[in-house]
KOLTOR-693118 format. One line per 4 residues: for each residue x, z, y of N, C-alpha, C, CB. Coordinates in steps of 0.05 Angstrom, whole numbers. Glycine has a CB too. Layout:
N
X/Z/Y/X/Z/Y/X/Z/Y/X/Z/Y | ...
! end
This chain:
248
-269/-717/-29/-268/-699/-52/-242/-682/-52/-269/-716/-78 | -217/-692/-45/-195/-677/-48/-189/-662/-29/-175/-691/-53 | -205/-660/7/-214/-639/18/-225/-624/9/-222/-641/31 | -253/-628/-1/-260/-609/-21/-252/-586/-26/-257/-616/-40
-234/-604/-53/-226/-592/-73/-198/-568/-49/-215/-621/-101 | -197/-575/-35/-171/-567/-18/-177/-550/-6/-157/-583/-1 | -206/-544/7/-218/-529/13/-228/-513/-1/-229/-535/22 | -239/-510/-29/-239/-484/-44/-220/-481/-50/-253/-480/-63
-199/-485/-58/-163/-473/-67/-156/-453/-45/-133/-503/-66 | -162/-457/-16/-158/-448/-3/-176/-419/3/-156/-467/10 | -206/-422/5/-221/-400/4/-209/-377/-22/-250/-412/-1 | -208/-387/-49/-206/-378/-67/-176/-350/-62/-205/-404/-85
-150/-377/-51/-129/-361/-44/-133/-339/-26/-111/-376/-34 | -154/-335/-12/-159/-324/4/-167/-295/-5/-175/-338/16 | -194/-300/-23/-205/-279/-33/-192/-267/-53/-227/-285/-40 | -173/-286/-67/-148/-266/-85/-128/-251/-65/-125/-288/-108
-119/-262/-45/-99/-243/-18/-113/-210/-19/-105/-260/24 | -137/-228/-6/-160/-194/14/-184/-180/-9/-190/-213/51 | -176/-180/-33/-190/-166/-51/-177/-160/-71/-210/-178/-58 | -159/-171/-73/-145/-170/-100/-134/-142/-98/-121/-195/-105
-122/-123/-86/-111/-100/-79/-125/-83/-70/-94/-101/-64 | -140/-65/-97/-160/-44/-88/-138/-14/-65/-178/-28/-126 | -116/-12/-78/-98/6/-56/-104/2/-28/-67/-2/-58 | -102/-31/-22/-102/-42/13/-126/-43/16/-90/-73/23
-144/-34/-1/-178/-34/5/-181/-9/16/-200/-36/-24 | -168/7/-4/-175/45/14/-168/49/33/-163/71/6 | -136/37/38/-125/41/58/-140/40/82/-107/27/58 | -157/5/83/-161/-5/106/-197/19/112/-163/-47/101
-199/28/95/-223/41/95/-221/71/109/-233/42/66 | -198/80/105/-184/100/117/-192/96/138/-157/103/117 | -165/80/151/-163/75/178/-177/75/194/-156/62/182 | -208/51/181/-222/41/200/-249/70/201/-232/4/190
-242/85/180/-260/117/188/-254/137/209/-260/137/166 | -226/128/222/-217/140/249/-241/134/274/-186/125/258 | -262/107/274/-270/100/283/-303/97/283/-256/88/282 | -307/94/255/-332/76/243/-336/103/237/-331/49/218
-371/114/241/-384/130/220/-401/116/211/-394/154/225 | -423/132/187/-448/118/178/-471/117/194/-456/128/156 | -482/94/191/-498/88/213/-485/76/244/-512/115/217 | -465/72/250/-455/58/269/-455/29/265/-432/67/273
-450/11/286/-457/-20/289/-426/-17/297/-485/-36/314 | -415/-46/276/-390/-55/290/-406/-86/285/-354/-46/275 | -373/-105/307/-373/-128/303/-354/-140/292/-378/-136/320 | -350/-154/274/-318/-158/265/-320/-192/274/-309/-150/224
-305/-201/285/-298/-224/307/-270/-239/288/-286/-207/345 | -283/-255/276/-261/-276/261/-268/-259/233/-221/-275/274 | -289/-254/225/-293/-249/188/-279/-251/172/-308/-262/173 | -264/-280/164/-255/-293/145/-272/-291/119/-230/-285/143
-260/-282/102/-276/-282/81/-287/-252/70/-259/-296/61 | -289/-230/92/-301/-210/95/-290/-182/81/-324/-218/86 | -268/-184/84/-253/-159/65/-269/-136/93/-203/-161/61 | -256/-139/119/-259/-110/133/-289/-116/135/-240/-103/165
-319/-125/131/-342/-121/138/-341/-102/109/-363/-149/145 | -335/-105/85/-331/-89/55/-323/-58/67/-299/-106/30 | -295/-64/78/-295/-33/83/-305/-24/107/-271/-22/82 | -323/-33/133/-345/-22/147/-366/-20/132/-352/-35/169
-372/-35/109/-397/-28/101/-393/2/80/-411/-56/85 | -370/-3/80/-373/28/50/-367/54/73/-335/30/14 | -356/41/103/-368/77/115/-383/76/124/-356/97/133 | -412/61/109/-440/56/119/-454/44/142/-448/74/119
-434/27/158/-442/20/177/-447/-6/178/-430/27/191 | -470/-16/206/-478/-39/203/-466/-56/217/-500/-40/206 | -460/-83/208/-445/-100/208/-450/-133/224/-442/-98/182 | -441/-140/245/-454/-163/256/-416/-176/254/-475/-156/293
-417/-197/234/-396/-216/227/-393/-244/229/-392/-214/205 | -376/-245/251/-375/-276/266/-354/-292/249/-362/-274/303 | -360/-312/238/-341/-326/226/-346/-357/229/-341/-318/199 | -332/-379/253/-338/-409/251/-326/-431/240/-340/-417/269
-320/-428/220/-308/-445/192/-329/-438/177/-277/-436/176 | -347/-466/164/-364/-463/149/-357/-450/127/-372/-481/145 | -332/-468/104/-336/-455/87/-333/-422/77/-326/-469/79 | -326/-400/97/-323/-389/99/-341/-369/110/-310/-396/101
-364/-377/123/-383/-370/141/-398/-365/110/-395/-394/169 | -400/-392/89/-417/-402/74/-408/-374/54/-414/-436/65 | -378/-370/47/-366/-344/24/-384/-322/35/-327/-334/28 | -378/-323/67/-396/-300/69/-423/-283/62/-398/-301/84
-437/-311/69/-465/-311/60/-476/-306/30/-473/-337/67 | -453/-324/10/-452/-319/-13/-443/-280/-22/-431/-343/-21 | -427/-271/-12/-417/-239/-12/-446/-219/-1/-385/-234/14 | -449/-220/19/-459/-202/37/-490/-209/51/-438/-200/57
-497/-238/39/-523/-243/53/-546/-232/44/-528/-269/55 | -545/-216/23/-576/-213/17/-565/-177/29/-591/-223/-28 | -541/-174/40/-552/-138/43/-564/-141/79/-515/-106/38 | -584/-122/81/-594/-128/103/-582/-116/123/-618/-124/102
-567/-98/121/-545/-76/145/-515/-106/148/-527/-30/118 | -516/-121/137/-497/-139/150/-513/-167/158/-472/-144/129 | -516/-180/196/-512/-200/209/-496/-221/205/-509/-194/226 | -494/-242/195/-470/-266/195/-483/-290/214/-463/-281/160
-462/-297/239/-470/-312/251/-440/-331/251/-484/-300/277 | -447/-366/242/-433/-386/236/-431/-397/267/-447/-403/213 | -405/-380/264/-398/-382/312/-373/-377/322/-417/-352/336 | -359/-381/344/-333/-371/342/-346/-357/374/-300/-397/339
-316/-337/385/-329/-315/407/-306/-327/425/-330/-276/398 | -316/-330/451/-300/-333/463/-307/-323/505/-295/-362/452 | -294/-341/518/-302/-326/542/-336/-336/552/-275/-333/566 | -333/-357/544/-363/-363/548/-381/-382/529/-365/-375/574
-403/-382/540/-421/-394/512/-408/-422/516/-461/-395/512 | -416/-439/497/-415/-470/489/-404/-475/466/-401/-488/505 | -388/-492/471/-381/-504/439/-354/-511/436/-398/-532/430 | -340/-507/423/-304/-519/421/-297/-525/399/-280/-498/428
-278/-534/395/-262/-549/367/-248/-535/351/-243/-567/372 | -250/-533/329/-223/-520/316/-202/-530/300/-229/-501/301 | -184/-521/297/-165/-534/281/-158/-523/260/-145/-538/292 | -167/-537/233/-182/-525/206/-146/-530/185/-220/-553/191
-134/-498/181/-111/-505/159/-124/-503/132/-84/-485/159 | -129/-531/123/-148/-532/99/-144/-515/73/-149/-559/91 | -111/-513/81/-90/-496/43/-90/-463/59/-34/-512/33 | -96/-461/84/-90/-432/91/-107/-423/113/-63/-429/99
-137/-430/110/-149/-421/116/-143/-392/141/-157/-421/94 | -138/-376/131/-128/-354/145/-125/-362/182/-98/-346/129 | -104/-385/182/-98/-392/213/-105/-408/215/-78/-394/226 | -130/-421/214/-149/-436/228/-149/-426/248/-174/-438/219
-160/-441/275/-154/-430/304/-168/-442/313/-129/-430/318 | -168/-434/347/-191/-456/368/-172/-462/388/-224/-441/384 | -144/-449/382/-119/-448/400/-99/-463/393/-108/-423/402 | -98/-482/416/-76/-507/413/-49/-489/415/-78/-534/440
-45/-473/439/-25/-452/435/-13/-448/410/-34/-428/443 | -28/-435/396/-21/-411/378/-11/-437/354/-51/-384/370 | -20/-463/356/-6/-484/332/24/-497/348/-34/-517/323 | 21/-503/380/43/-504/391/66/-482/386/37/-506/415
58/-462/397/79/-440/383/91/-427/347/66/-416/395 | 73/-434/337/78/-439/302/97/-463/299/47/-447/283 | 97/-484/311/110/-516/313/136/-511/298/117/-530/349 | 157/-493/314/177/-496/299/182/-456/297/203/-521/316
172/-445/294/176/-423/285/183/-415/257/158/-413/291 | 199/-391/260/211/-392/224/185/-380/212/245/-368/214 | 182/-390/179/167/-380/165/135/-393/174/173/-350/168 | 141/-407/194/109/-429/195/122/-460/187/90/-432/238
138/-457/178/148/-486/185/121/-508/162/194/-489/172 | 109/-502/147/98/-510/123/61/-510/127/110/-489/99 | 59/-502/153/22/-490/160/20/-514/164/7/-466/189 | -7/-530/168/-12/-555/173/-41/-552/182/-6/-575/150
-47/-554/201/-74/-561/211/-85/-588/219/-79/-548/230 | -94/-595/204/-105/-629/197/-134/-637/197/-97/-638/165 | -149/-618/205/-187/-622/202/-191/-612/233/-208/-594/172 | -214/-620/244/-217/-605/269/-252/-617/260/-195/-617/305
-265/-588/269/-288/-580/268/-297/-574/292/-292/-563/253 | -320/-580/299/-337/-571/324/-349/-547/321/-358/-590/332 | -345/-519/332/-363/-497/328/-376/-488/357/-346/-472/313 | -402/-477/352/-417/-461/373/-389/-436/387/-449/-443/353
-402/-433/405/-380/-408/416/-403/-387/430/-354/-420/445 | -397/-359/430/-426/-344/436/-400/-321/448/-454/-333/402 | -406/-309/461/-389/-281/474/-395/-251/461/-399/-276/509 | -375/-232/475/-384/-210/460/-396/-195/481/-363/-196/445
-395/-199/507/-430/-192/522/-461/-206/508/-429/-208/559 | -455/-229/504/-487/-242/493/-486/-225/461/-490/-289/490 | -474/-215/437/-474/-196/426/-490/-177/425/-460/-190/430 | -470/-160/449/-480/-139/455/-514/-141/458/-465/-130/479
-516/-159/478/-550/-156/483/-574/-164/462/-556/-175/508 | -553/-182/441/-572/-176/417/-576/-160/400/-573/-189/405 | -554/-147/394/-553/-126/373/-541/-95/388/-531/-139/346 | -539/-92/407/-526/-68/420/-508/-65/421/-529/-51/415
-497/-39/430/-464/-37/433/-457/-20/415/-451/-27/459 | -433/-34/403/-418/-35/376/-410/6/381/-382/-65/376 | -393/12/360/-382/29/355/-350/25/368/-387/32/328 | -349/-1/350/-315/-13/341/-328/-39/350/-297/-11/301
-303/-55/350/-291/-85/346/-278/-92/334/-281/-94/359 | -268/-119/318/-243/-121/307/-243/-152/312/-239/-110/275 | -226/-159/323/-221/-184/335/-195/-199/319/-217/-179/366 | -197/-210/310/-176/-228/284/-182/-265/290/-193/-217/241
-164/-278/315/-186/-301/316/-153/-313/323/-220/-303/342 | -140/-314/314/-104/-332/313/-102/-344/337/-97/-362/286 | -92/-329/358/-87/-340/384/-107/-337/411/-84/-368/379 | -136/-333/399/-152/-343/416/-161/-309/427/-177/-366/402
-150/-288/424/-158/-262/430/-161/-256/455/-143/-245/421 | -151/-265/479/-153/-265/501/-171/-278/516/-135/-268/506 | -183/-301/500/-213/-313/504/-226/-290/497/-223/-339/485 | -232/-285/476/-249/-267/465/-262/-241/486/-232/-255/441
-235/-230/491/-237/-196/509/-246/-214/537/-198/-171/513 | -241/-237/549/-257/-251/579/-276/-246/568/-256/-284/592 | -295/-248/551/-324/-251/551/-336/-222/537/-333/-281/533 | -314/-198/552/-341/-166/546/-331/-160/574/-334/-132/514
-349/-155/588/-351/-135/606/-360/-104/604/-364/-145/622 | -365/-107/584/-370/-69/571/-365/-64/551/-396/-56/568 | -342/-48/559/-329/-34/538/-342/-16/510/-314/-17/552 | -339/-19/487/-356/-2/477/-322/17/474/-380/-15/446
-330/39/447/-306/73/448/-286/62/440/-311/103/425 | -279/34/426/-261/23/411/-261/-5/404/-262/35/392 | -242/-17/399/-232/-43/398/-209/-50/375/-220/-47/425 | -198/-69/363/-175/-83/356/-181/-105/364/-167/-82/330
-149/-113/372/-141/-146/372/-119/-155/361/-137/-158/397 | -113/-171/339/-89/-188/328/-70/-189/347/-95/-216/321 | -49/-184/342/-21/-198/353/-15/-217/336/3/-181/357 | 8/-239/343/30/-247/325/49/-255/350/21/-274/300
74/-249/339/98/-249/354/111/-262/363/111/-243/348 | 97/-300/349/101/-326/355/90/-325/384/88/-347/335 | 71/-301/392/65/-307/422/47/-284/428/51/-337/429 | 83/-278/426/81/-236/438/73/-238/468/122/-211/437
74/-255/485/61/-255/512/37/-254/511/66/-275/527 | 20/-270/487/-3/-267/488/-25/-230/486/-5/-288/466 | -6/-226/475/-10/-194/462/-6/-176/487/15/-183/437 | 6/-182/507/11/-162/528/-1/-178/548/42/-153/534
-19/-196/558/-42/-211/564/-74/-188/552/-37/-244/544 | -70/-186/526/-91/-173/509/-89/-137/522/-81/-179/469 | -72/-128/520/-74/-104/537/-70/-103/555/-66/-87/533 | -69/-119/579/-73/-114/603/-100/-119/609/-57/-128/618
-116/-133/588/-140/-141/589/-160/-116/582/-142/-164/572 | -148/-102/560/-157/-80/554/-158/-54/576/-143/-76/533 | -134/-48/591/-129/-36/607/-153/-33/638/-104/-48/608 | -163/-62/643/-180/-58/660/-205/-57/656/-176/-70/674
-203/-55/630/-236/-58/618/-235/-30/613/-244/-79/585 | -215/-13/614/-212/19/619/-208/34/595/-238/32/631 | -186/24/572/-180/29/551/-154/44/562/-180/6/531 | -149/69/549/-138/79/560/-110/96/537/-159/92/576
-121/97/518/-99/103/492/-100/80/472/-106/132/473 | -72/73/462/-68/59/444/-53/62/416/-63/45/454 | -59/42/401/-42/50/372/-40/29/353/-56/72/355 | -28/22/337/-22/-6/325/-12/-1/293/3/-24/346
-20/-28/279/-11/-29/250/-3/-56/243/-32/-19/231 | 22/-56/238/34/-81/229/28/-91/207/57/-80/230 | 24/-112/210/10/-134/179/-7/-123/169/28/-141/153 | -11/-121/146/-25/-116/127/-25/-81/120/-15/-135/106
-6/-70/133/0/-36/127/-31/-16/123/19/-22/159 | -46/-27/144/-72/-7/145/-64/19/149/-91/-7/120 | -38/25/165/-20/54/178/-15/48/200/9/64/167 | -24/66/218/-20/75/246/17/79/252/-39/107/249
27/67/271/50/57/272/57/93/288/55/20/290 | 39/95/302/48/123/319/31/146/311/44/120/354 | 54/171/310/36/191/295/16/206/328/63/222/273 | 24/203/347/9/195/373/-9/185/386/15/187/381
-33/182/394/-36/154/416/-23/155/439/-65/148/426 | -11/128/445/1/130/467/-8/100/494/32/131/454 | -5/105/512/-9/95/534/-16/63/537/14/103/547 | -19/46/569/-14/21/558/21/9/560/-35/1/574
28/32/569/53/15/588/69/22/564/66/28/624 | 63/38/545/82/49/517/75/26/494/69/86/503 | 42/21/493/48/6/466/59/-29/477/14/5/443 | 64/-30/501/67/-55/501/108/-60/501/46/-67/529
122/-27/509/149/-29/504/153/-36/473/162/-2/512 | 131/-27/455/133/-21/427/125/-49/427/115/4/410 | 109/-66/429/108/-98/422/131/-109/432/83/-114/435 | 146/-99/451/165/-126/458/193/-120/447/168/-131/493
200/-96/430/218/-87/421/216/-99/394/220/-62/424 | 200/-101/379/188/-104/354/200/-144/344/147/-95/358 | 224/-132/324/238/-161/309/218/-178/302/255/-158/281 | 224/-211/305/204/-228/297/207/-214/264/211/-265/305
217/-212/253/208/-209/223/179/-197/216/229/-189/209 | 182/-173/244/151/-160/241/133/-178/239/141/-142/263 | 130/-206/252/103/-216/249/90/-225/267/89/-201/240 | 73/-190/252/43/-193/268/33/-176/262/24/-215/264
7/-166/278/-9/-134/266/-34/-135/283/10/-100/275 | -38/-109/285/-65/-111/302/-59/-89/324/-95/-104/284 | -69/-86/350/-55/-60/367/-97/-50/362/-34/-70/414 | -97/-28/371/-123/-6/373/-119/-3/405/-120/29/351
-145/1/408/-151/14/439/-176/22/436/-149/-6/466 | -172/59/456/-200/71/453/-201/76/485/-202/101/429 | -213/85/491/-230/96/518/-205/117/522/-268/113/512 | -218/143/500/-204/163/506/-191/175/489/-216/177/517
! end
């Protein structure tokens, strides 16, 4: 019961973070119209509790949202299941199909992971000192080639999965016009792993927004060998963000 109960405190905190701020709603709606038109298919890879499928769906586009934390899979379903332009599949994405474990932060939801890494490197980092991942769940794992061949090729991507992003991009071999992948700075190697990955998959301009900003860090796109000087320069205070990569 006091999981539970620990587990909705946690969803709840969640949906007051990523809704509560209609401003960071437009914002993110902006941004993601650099990319998304109406009638386009994205995939958003790590859902959570569905703020960015909200703003792909208001620039009318259809929506295939991977999220493998039940209760959260379940928020989803509860938000967005009866519209028929949004897919929810209760799954995590990785380099290949099967099944893996996760490690469930029951009060913070948010960094749940499938990455022993990414809790090793939080261990003694400032400002994680207090995360606790204490539940481990078994989830399906499905790729973003097997995706593709069910629902087509996306517009966009948005890949948000705490550590495990570099699994994720092993399992597309076809690029669709655009992409995001999470950084965090606890394991900025991982992030320059993520665009080299991008790089041979033939992404060829990049661009990035730190935390929560929903602002393009460069009034530019610039290169791979540029945004990755710009990740390794960048104070731990920054965080974490997301970098962009397009074709062209």
């Amino acid at each position: 019961m006091l999981d539970a109960l620990r587990s909705l405190r946690g969803v709840l905190r969640s949906l007051w973070i990523y809704y509560g701020d209609n401003r960071r709603g437009r914002a993110m709606q902006r941004l993601y119209g650099y990319f998304v038109r109406s009638g386009d298919l994205v995939f958003d890879i790590g859902a959570h509790v569905g703020d960015r499928v909200r703003a792909f769906r208001r620039l009318g586009a259809r929506v295939v949202a991977l999220e493998p934390q039940p209760p959260l899979a379940g928020t989803l379903r509860l938000l967005y299941g009866r519209d028929s332009m949004v897919t929810i599949e209760q799954a995590a994405v990785g380099r290949e199909p099967g099944a893996i474990e996760l490690s469930i932060n029951v009060d913070n939801p948010t960094v749940s992971t499938a990455s022993a890494e990414f809790i090793r490197a939080a261990e003694h980092a400032p400002g994680w000192q207090n995360q606790r991942w204490s539940k481990r769940v078994a989830a399906r794992v499905t790729t973003l080639d097997e995706l593709i061949a069910a629902h087509g090729m996306p517009a966009f991507i948005k890949i948000d999965v705490e550590g495990f992003e570099a699994k994720v991009l092993a399992g597309l071999s076809r690029p669709p016009a655009a992409l995001s992948f999470e950084f965090t700075l606890i394991q900025r190697a991982l992030g320059r792993v993520c665009i080299e990955r991008c790089r041979k998959l033939g992404y060829a301009r990049f661009n990035a927004a730190l935390g929560e900003s929903q602002t393009f860090e460069h009034a530019e796109w610039i290169d791979a060998d540029a945004i990755e000087r710009w990740l390794e320069a960048l104070p731990m205070e920054a965080n974490s963000g997301d970098i962009y990569a397009r074709l062209a």
